[in-house]
C-alpha positions in Angstrom: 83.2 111.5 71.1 83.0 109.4 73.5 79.4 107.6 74.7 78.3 105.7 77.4 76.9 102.5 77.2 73.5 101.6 79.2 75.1 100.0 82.1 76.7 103.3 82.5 73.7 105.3 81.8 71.4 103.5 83.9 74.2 103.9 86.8 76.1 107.3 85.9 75.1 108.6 89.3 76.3 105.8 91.6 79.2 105.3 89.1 80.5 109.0 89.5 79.9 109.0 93.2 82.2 106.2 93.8 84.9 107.4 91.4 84.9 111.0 93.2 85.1 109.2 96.7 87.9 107.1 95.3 89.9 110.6 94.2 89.2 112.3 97.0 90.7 110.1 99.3 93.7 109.6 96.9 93.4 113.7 96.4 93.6 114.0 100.5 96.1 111.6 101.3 98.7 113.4 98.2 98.0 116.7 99.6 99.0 115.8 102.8 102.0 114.0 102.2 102.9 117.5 99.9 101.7 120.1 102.1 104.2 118.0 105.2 107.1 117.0 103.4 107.3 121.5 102.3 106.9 122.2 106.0 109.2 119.3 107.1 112.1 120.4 104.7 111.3 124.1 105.4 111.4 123.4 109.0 114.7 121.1 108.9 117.0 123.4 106.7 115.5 126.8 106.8 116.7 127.1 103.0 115.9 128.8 99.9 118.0 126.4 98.2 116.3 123.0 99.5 112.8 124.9 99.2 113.8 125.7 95.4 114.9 122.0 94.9 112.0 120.4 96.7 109.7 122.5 94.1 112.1 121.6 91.1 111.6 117.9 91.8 107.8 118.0 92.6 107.2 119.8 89.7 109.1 119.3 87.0 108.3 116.3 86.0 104.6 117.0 86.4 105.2 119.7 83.7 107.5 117.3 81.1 104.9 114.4 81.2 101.4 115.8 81.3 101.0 116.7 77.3 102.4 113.3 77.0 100.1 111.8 79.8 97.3 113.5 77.8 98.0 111.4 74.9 98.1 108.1 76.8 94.9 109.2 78.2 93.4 109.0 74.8 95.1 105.6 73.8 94.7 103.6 76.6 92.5 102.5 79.6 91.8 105.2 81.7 91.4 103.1 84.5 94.3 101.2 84.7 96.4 104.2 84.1 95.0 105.9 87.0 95.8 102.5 89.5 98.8 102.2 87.8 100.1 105.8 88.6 97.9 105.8 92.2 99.9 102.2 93.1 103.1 103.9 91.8 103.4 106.9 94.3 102.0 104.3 97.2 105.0 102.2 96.8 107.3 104.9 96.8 105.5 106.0 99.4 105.8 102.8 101.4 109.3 102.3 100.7 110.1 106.0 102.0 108.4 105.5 104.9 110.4 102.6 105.6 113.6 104.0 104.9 112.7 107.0 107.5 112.0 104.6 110.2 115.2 102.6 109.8 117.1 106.0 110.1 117.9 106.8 106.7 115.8 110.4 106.8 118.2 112.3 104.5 117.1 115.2 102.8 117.2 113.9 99.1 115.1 111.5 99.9 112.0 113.5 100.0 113.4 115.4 96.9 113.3 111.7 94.6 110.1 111.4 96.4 108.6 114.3 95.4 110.3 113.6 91.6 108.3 110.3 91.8 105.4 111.4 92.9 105.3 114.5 90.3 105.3 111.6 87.6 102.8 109.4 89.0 100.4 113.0 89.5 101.3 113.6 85.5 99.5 110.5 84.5 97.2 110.6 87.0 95.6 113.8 86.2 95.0 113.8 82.6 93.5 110.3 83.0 90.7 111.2 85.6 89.7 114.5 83.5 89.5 112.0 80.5 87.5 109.5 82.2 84.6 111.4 83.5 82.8 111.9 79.9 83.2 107.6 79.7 81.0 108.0 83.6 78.5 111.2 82.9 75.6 111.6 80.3 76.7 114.8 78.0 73.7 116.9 79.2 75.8 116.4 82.8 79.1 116.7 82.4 79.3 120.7 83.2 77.8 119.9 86.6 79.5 117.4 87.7 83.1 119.4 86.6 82.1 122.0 88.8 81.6 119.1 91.7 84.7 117.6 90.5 86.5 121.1 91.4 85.0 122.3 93.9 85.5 119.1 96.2 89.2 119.2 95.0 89.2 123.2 96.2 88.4 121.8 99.3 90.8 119.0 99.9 93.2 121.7 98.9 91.8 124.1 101.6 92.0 121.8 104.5 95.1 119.5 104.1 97.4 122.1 104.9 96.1 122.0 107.8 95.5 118.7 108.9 99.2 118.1 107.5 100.7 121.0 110.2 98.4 119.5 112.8 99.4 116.0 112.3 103.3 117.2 111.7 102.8 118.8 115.4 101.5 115.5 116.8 103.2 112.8 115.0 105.9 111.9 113.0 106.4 112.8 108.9 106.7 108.5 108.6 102.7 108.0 109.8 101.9 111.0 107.8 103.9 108.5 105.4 101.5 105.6 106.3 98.2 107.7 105.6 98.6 108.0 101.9 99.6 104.7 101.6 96.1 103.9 102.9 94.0 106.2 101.3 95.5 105.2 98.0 95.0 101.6 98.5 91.7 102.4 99.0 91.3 104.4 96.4 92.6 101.7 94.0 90.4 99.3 96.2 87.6 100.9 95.4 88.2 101.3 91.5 88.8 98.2 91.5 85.8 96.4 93.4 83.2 98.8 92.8 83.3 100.4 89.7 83.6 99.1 86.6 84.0 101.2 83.4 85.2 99.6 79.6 87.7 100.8 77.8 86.8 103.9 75.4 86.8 103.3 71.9 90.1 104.8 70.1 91.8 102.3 73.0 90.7 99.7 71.3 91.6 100.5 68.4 95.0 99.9 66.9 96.7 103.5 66.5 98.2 104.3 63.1 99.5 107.4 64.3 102.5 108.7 66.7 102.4 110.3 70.0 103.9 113.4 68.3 101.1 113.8 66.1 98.5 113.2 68.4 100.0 115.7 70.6 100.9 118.2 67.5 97.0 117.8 67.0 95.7 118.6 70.3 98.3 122.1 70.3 96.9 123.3 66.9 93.4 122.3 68.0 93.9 125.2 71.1 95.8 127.4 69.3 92.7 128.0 66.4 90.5 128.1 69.1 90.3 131.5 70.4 88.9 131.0 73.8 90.9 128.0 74.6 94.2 130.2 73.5 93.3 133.2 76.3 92.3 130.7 78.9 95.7 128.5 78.7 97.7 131.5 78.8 95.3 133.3 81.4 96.5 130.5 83.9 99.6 129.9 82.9 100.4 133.6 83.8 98.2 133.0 87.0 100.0 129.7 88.1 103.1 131.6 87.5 102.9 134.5 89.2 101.1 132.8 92.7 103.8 130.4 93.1 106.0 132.4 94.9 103.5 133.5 97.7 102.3 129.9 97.2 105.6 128.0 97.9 107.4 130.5 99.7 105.4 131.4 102.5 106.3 128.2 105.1 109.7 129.9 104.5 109.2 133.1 105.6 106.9 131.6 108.6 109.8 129.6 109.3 
């Protein structure tokens, strides 16, 4: 389990305010690259097909890597993983933007974007859920979850919006430049403002393999009876709400 020390304790507050403004602006930035590159391919091509590979490449890779992310999560630093994945998807995000202004806008582009930034999101993720028990006293924890997902329900709510508004009024390369900017702040801020040790089994040297740790962490859900109807609750959920999901700038098209 892991325990904070006083530093954190004393500071859990200003600590986890920090890390959620750091997200959130990483968090808005993403969206809004995602929600504008699906209505800038939509728009383009008018295609089921491109629509179809746009989600392959955005998701797929998310879906291969997270179990394995998870692991990482639990063996490394937290912290650096999530900079390390946030710098990733700026960069590629950086050098796409580039590209788009020096007239190289093809299509499959935005499809090995969307591949990149799907890996980048896998590691990202599982890191930020693992980090907040390092930031927030146990007694606190449920709380701030609900916080932590309800501001990232929000974000969700609103960049779709802001994405079509600024798709109407600019071009997809300063959409480009935005999450550039709100992820080097985000990684500003990390990095200058918050500081957070490495959890224990981290710095420990691991005498077991990925596979097992993984292997664990499946046959710790599936004896758990609760965990085994909620992971298969939304993993029906998820898969029945992506069509209307990802489909609908289609039809609006």
């Amino acid at each position: 389990m892991t325990t904070l020390n006083n530093d954190l304790k004393e500071n859990w507050l200003k600590n986890i305010i920090l890390f959620f403004s750091s997200q959130s602006i990483s968090l808005f930035g993403s969206s809004l690259i995602q929600y504008a590159m699906m209505w800038y391919i939509t728009l383009k091509t008018e295609s089921g097909l491109m629509m179809t590979l746009y989600i392959i490449c955005g998701f797929i890779p998310t879906f291969i890597l997270s179990p394995i992310a998870g692991v990482w999560a639990d063996r490394y630093n937290r912290k650096m993983l999530i900079i390390l994945s946030d710098g990733l998807i700026a960069i590629a995000t950086l050098i796409l933007a580039i590209l788009f202004l020096a007239g190289f806008d093809a299509i499959w582009l935005l499809f090995v974007m969307a591949a990149i930034r799907a890996f980048g999101t896998g590691i990202q993720t599982p890191a930020v859920g693992a980090i907040l028990p390092q930031l927030v006293p146990k007694e606190k924890l449920t709380k701030v979850n609900g916080v932590n997902g309800s501001i990232q329900a929000v974000i969700m709510f609103i960049s779709p919006i802001v994405s079509a508004a600024l798709l109407g009024l600019a071009s997809i390369e300063v959409i480009f430049f935005i999450d550039v900017i709100t992820a080097a702040l985000a990684i500003f801020t990390l990095l200058a403002f918050l500081k957070i040790d490495v959890h224990e089994k981290a710095k420990e040297k691991q005498t077991t393999s990925y596979f097992s740790d993984f292997k664990q962490g499946l046959q710790y859900v599936n004896n758990h009876g609760f965990l085994k109807k909620f992971f298969l609750f939304f993993a029906v959920f998820f898969v029945l709400m992506a069509p209307a999901a990802f489909l609908t700038p289609l039809q609006v098209a």
